[in-house]
C-alpha positions as CSV (number, residue, x, y, z in Angstrom):
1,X,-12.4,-4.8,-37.0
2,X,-13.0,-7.3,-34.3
3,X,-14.1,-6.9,-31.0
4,X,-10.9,-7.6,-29.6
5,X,-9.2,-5.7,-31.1
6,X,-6.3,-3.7,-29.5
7,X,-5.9,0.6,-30.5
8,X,-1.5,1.0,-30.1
9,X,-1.2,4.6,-30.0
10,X,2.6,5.3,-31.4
11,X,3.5,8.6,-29.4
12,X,7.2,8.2,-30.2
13,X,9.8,7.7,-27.8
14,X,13.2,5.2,-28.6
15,X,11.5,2.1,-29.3
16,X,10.9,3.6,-32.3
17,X,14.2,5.3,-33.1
18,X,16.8,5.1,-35.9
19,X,20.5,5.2,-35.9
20,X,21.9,8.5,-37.5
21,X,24.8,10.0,-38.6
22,X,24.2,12.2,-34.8
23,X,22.9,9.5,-32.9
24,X,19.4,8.1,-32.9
25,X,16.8,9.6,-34.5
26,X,12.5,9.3,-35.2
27,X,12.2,6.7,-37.7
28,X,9.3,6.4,-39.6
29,X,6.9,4.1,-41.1
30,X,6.7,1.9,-37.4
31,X,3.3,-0.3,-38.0
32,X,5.4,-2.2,-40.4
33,X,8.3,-2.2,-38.8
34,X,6.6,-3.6,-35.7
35,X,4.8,-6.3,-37.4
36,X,7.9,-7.6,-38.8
37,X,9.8,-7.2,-35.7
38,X,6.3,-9.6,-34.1
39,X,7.1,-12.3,-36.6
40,X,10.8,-13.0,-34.7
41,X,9.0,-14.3,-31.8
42,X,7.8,-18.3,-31.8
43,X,4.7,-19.2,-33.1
44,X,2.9,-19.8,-29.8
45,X,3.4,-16.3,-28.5
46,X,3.2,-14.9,-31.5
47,X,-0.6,-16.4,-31.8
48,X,-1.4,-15.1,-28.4
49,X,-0.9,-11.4,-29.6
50,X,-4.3,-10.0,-30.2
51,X,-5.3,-8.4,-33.5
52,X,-4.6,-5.0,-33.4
53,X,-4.7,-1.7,-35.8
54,X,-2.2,1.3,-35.2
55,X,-2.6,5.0,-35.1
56,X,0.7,6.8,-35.6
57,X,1.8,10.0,-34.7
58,X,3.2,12.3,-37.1
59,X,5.8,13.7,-35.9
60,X,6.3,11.8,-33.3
61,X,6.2,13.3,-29.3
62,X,9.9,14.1,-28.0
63,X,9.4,12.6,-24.7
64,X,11.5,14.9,-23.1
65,X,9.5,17.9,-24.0
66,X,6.1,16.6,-23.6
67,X,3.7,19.0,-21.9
68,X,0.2,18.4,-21.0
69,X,-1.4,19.5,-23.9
70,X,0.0,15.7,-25.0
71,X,-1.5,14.2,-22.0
72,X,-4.6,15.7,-23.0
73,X,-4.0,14.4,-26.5
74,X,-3.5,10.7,-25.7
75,X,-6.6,10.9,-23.3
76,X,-9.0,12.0,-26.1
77,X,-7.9,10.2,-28.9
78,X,-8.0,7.4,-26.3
79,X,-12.0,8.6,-25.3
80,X,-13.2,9.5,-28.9
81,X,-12.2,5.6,-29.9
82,X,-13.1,4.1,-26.2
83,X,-16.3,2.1,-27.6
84,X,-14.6,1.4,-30.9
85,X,-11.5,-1.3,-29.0
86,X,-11.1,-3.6,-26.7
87,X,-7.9,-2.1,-25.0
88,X,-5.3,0.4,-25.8
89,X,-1.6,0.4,-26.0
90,X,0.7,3.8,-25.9
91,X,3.9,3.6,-27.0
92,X,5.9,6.5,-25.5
93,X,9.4,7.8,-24.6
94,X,10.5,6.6,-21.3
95,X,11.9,10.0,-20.0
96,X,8.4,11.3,-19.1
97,X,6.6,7.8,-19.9
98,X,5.4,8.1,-16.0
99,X,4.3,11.5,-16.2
100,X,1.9,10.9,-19.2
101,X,0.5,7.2,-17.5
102,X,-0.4,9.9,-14.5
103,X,-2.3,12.0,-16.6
104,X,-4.4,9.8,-18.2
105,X,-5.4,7.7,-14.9
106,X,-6.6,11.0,-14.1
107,X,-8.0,12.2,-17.2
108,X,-9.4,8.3,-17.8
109,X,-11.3,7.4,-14.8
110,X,-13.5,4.9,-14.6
111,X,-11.8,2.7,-17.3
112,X,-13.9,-0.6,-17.8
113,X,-10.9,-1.6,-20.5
114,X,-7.1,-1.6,-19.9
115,X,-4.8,1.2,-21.2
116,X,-0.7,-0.1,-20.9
117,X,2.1,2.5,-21.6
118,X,4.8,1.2,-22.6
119,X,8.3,2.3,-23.9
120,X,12.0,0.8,-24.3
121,X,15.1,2.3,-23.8
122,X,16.9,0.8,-27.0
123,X,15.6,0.6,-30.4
124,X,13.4,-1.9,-32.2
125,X,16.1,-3.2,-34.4
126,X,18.3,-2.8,-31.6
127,X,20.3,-6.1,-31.0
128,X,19.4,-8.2,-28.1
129,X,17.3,-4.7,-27.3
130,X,14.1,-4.2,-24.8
131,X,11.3,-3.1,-27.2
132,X,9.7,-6.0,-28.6
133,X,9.4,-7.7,-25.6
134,X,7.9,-4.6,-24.1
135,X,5.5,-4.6,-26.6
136,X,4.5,-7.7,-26.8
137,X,4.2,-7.6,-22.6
138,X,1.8,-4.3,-23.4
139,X,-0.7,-6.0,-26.2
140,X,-0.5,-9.8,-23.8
141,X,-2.2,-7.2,-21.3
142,X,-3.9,-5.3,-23.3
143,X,-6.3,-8.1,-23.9
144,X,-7.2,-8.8,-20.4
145,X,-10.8,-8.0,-19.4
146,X,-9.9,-8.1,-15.6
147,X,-7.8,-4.8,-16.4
148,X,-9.4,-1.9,-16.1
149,X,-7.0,1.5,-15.3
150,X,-4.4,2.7,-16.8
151,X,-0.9,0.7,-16.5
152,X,2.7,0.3,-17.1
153,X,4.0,-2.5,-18.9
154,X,8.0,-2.7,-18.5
155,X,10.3,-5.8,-18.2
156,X,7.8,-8.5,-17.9
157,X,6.0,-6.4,-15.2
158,X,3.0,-5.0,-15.4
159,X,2.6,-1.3,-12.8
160,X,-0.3,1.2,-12.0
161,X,0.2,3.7,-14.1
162,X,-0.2,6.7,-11.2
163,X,1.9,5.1,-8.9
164,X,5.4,4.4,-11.3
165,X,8.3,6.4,-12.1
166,X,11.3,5.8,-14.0
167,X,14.4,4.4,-11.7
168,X,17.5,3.9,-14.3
169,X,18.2,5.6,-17.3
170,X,19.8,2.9,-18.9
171,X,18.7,-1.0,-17.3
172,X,16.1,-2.6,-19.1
173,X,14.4,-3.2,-15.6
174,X,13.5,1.2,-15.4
175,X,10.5,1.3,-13.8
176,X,9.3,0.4,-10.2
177,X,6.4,1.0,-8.2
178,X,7.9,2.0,-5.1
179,X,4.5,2.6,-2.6
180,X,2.3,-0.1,-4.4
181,X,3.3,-3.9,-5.2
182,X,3.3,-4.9,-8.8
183,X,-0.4,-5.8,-10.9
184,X,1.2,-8.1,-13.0
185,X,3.8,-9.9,-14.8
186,X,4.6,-12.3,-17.3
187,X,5.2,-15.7,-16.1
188,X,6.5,-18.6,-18.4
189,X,5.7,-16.4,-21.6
190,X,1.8,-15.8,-20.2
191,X,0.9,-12.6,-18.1
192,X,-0.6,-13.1,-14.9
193,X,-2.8,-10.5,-13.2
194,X,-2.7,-10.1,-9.2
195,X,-6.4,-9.3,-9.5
196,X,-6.9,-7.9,-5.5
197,X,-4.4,-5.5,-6.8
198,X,-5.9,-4.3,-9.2
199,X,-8.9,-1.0,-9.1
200,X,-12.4,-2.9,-9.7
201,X,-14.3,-2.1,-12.9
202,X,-17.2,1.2,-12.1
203,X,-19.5,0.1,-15.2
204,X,-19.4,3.6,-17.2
205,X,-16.3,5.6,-17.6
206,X,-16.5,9.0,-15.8
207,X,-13.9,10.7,-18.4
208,X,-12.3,13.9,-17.0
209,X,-11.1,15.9,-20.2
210,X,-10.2,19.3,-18.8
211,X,-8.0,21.6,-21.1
212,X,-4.5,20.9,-19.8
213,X,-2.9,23.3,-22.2
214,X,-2.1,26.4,-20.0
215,X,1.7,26.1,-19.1
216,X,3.0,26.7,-15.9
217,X,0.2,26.4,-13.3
218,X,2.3,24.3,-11.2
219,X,5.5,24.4,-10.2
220,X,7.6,21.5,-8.0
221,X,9.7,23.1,-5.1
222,X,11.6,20.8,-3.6
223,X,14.0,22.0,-0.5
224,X,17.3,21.6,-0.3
225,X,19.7,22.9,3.1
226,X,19.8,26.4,3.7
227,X,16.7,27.2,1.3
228,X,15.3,30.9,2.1
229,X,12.2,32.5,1.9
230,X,12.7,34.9,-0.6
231,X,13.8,32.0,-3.2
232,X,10.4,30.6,-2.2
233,X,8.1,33.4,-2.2
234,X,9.9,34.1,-5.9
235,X,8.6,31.0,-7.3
236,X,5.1,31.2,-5.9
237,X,3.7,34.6,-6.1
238,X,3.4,34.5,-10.0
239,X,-0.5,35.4,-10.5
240,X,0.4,31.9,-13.2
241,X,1.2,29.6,-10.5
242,X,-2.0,28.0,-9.3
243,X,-0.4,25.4,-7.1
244,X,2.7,23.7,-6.1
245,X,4.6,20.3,-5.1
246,X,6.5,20.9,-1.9
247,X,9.5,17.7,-1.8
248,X,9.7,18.0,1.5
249,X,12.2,15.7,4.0
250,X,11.3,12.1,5.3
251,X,7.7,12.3,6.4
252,X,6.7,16.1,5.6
253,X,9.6,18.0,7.6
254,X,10.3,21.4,6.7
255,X,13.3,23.7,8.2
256,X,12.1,25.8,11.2
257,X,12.4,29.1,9.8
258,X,8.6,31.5,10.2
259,X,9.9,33.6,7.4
260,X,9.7,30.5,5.3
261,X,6.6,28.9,6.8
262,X,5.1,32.7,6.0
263,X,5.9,32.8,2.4
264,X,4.6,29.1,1.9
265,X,1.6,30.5,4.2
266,X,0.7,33.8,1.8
267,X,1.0,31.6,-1.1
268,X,-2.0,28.7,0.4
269,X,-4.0,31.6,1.7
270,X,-3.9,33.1,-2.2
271,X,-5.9,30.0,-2.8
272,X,-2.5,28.1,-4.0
273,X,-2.8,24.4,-3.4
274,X,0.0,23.3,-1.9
275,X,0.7,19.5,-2.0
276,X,3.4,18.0,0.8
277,X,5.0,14.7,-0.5
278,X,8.4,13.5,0.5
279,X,12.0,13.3,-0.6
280,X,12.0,9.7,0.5
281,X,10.6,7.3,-2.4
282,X,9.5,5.2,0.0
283,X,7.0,5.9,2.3
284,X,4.1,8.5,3.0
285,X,4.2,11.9,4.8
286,X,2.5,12.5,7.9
287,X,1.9,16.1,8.9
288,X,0.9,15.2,12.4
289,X,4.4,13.7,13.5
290,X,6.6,16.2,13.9
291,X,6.3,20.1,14.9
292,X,7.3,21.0,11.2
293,X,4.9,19.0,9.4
294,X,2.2,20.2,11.3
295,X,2.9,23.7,10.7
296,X,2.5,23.1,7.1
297,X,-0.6,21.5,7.8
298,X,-1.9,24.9,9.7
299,X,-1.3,26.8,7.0
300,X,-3.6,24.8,4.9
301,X,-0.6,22.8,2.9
302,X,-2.2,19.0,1.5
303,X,-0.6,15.6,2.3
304,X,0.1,13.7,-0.8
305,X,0.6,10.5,1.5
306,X,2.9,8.0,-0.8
307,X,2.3,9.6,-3.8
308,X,4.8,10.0,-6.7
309,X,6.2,13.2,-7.9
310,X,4.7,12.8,-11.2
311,X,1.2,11.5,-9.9
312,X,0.8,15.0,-7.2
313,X,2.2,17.0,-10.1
314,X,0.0,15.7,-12.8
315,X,-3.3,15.6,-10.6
316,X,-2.8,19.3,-9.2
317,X,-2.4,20.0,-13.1
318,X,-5.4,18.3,-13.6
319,X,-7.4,19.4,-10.3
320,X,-6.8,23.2,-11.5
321,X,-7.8,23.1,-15.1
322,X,-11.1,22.5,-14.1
323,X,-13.5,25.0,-13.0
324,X,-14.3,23.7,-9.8
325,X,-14.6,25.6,-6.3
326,X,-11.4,26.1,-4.0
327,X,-13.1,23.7,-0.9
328,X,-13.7,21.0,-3.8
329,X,-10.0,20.6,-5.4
330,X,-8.8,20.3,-2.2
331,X,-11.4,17.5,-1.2
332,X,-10.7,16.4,-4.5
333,X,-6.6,15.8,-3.9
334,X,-7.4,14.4,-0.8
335,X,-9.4,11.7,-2.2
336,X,-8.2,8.8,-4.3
337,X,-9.1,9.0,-8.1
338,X,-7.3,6.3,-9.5
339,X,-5.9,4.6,-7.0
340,X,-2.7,7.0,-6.8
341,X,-2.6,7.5,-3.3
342,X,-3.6,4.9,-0.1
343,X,-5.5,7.1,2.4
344,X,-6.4,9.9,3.9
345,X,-4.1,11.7,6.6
């Protein structure tokens, strides 16, 4: 092994798919697949992809119903074989891809290496299909010493991992970074890093491997027109439910109903963390703008500023597998880990 070489973690997902008699199916045997597939491009880019050695899940992870004990997967077999590469590549279903890149920038702090997630949404043998190039974007990356958190490599671009969801179920271009501008993309066939962009390297990793396996300690709630209270308080006062996401409208509105704000209200003072992040992709909340907001701010509620769904959903998850004090997860989502949220309210 060399020392720069890249760790691909194959998690599953459709780049790695067969056609079946139902559709497409997990297809084995991918290492080899993948390096044949490498040999189709020309010889210059093929000589910039950096060595790189595969470990291959068996079977692989249905994207779709992923849970966090795979996000604590990836993270550790990421951690126990940190010193061991130079960079990592996941290869993942694209359904949940964002979901898992959130996790691990959580889970991963403190990278000094780079960690791209990538996916496709058709095969590898797929004509005129998405996955080669992805992967080839995700290793060109991969090799880059000036990356260090974890990132999404899709279409030529490269995103922070914690701050991407997917935006079309079907166009190649499926990810966007909606609250923070792209870290870097491939430009006549060589990738280009916008390095004031990008987290600075910490020196030592400060890995945070909680067990994420518990299912169901948080819970996304978001509202929708003529919501009531007891629909609320039915979803929160499960003794299981340790927090929740509240989608709330544009920048943190809720409807002005005190039987409402009091269920959301028993829930936070139960020591529920509830985090507040809006509707709106664009854009943070600000609980101090309009009467509503800043009742949900009284009763203890926690702006997510311009975070993602999967980002406050992932981080609560992670927040509250961890034995820490009430006063300190809350600090804790208030402060940015990974570079998932831009400020304080």
């Amino acid at each position: 092994m060399t020392s720069n070489t890249v760790l691909v973690l194959y998690a599953g997902g459709t780049l790695g798919m067969r056609d079946g008699p139902r559709g497409l199916r997990p297809g084995g045997d991918f290492e080899a697949r993948l390096r044949q597939a490498l040999t189709r491009l020309t010889t210059s880019r093929r000589d910039a992809i950096p060595p790189f050695e595969m470990l291959e899940y068996t079977p692989p992870i249905d994207s779709s119903s992923a849970t966090p004990a795979d996000w604590q997967r990836l993270a550790r077999d990421i951690a126990t074989r940190y010193a061991d590469y130079s960079g990592f590549v996941v290869l993942h279903g694209t359904d949940t891809l964002a979901w898992s890149a959130s996790s691990l920038a959580f889970q991963l702090q403190g990278l000094g290496k780079p960690v791209v997630v990538t996916g496709a949404q058709k095969p590898l043998e797929a004509p005129h299909g998405d996955a080669l190039g992805n992967v080839e974007t995700a290793l060109r990356f991969a090799a880059l010493t000036d990356l260090t958190e974890v990132a999404i490599a899709f279409d030529g671009k490269l995103m922070r991992g914690c701050r991407t969801r997917k935006w079309d179920t079907q166009a190649f271009d499926g990810f966007h970074s909606p609250n923070w501008p792209l870290l870097g993309e491939i430009i006549e066939s060589h990738p280009v890093l916008y390095t004031a962009r990008l987290l600075p390297s910490n020196g030592a990793p400060r890995f945070e491997l909680p067990d994420l396996r518990p299912l169901s300690s948080i819970v996304r709630l978001p509202l929708w027109p003529g919501i009531q209270a007891h629909q609320v308080a039915r979803l929160l006062d499960d003794d299981t439910v340790r927090g929740a996401v509240l989608e709330c409208w544009g920048s943190g509105n809720v409807p002005e109903d005190n039987a409402l704000i009091g269920a959301l209200a028993a829930a936070s003072s139960s020591g529920k963390l509830l985090a507040v992040i809006s509707q709106c992709p664009h854009g943070p909340v600000s609980l101090s703008t309009y009467a509503s907001g800043s009742a949900l701010k009284d009763i203890g509620a926690l702006a997510g500023d311009d975070m993602t769904p999967e980002a406050t959903f992932t981080k609560l998850v992670h927040l509250v597998s961890q034995p820490l004090p009430d006063a300190q997860q809350r600090h804790q989502f208030l402060t940015p880990l990974c570079g998932e949220r831009s400020a304080l309210e």
